[in-house]
C-alpha positions in Angstrom: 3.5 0.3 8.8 2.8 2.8 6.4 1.7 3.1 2.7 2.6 6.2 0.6 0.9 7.1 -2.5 2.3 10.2 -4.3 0.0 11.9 -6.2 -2.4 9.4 -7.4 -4.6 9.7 -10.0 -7.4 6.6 -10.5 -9.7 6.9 -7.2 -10.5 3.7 -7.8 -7.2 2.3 -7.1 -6.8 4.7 -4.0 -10.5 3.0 -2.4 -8.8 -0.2 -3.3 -5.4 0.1 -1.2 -7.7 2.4 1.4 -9.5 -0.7 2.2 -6.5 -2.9 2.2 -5.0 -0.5 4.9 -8.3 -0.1 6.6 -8.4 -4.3 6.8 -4.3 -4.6 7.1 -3.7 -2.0 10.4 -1.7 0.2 7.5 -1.7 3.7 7.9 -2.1 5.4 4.7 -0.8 8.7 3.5 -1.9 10.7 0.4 0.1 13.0 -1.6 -1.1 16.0 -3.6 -1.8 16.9 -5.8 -4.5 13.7 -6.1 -6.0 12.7 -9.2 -9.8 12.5 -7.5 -11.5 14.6 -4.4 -11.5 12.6 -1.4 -15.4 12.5 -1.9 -15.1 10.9 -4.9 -18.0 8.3 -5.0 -15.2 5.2 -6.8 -12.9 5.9 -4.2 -15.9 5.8 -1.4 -17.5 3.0 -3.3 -13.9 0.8 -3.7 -13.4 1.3 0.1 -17.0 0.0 0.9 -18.0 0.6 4.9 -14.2 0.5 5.7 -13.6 4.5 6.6 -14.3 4.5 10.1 -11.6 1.8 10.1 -9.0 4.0 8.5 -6.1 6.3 9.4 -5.0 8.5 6.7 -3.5 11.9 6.7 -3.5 13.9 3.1 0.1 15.9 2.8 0.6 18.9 0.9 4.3 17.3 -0.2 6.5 14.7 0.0 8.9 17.0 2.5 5.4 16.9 5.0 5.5 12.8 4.6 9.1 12.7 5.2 8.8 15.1 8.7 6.2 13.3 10.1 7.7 9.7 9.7 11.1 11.2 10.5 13.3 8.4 11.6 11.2 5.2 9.8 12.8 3.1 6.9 11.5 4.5 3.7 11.0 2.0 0.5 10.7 3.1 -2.8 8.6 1.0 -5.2 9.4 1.3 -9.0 10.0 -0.8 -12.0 13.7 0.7 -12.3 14.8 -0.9 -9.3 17.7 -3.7 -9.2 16.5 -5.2 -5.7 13.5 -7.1 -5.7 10.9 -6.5 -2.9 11.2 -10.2 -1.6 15.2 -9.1 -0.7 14.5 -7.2 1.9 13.5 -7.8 5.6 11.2 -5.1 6.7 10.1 -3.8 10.1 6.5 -3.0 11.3 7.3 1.1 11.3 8.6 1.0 7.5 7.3 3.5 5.0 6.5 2.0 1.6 6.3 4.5 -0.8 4.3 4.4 -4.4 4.2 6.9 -7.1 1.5 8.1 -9.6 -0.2 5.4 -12.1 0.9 6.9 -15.1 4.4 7.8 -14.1 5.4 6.2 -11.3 7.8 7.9 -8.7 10.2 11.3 -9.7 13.4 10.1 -11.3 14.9 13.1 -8.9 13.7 10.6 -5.8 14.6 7.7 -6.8 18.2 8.5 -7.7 18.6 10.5 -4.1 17.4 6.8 -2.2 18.6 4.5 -5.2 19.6 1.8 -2.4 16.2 2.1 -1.0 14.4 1.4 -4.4 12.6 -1.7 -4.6 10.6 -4.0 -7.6 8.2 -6.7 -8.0 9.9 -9.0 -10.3 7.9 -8.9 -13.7 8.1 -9.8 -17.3 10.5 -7.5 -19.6 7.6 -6.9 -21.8 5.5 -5.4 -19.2 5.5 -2.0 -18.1 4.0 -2.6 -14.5 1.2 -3.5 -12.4 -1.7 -2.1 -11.5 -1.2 0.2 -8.1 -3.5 -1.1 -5.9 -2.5 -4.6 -7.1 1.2 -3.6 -6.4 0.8 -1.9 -2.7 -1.3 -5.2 -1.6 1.7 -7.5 -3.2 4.4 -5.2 -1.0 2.2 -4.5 2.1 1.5 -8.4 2.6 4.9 -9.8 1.9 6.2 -6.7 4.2 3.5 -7.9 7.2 4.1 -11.4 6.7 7.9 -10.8 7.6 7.2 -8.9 10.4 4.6 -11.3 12.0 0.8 -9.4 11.0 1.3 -7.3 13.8 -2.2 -6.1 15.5 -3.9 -8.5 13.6 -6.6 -10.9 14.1 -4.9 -14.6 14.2 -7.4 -17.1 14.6 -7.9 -20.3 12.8 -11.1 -20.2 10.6 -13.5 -23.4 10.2 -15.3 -24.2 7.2 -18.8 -24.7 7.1 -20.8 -27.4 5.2 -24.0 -25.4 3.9 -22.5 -22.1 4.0 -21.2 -19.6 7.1 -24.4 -19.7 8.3 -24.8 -23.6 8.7 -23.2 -24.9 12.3 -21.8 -28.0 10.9 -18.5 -28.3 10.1 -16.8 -30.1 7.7 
């Protein structure tokens, strides 16, 4: 699966949804013009020691995104969307696009995939979520459709006393 940001500006927020794709198996694509360099030390510091876990390519466009995952079901997240997120069934090579924290996605590409534009379901009131907030709420409902593909699935055990403690509860 993939994650989309389009131009983002808050580094910050890109650390954030770098370590959720990092943790996730997401691949993660990054559209200029960003916000932040990518040595930005809030968008190093949000992603913590989760790099060398990461596969993300930085596109010049949106055209170079769309060439590259040529063929893949794209998603377009926005507050102006009829369809909520939870209506769709997703697949593990889907694209799920997000646009810019201040603007959100061009009107131009919304109206051009209109059928392919989805929401979370929100107060009237409010004018949206927080970005990274909204890619994790998206990327985990998308993965839990779809099975968490190449992901760890192992039943945890609590400890009394801590992690490090050996007996369990």
């Amino acid at each position: 699966m993939h994650i989309v940001l389009v131009e983002p500006e808050i580094p910050g927020n890109t650390g954030n949804i770098s370590r959720l794709c990092a943790a996730e198996h997401l691949t993660l694509h990054l559209v200029e013009p960003l916000g932040f360099s990518i040595d930005d030390k809030h968008l190093k510091r949000a992603g913590l020691d989760y790099w060398d876990l990461l596969e993300v390519h930085v596109h010049p466009n949106f055209e170079s995104v769309k060439e590259m995952l040529k063929g893949r079901h794209f998603y377009y997240n926005t507050t102006k969307a009829v369809k909520s997120y939870t209506d769709v069934s997703f697949n593990e090579d889907d694209v799920l696009v997000f646009g810019k924290e201040t603007k959100g996605l061009p009107e131009d590409l919304l109206l051009a995939h209109e059928e392919d534009c989805i929401r979370i379901p929100m107060i009237e009131e409010a004018r949206s979520l927080n970005l990274s907030n909204a890619v994790a709420i998206v990327a985990m409902e998308a993965l839990r459709q779809t099975g968490f593909p190449h992901l760890l699935q192992k039943s945890g055990r609590l400890f009394k006393g801590g992690s490090d403690s050996h007996e369990y509860l």
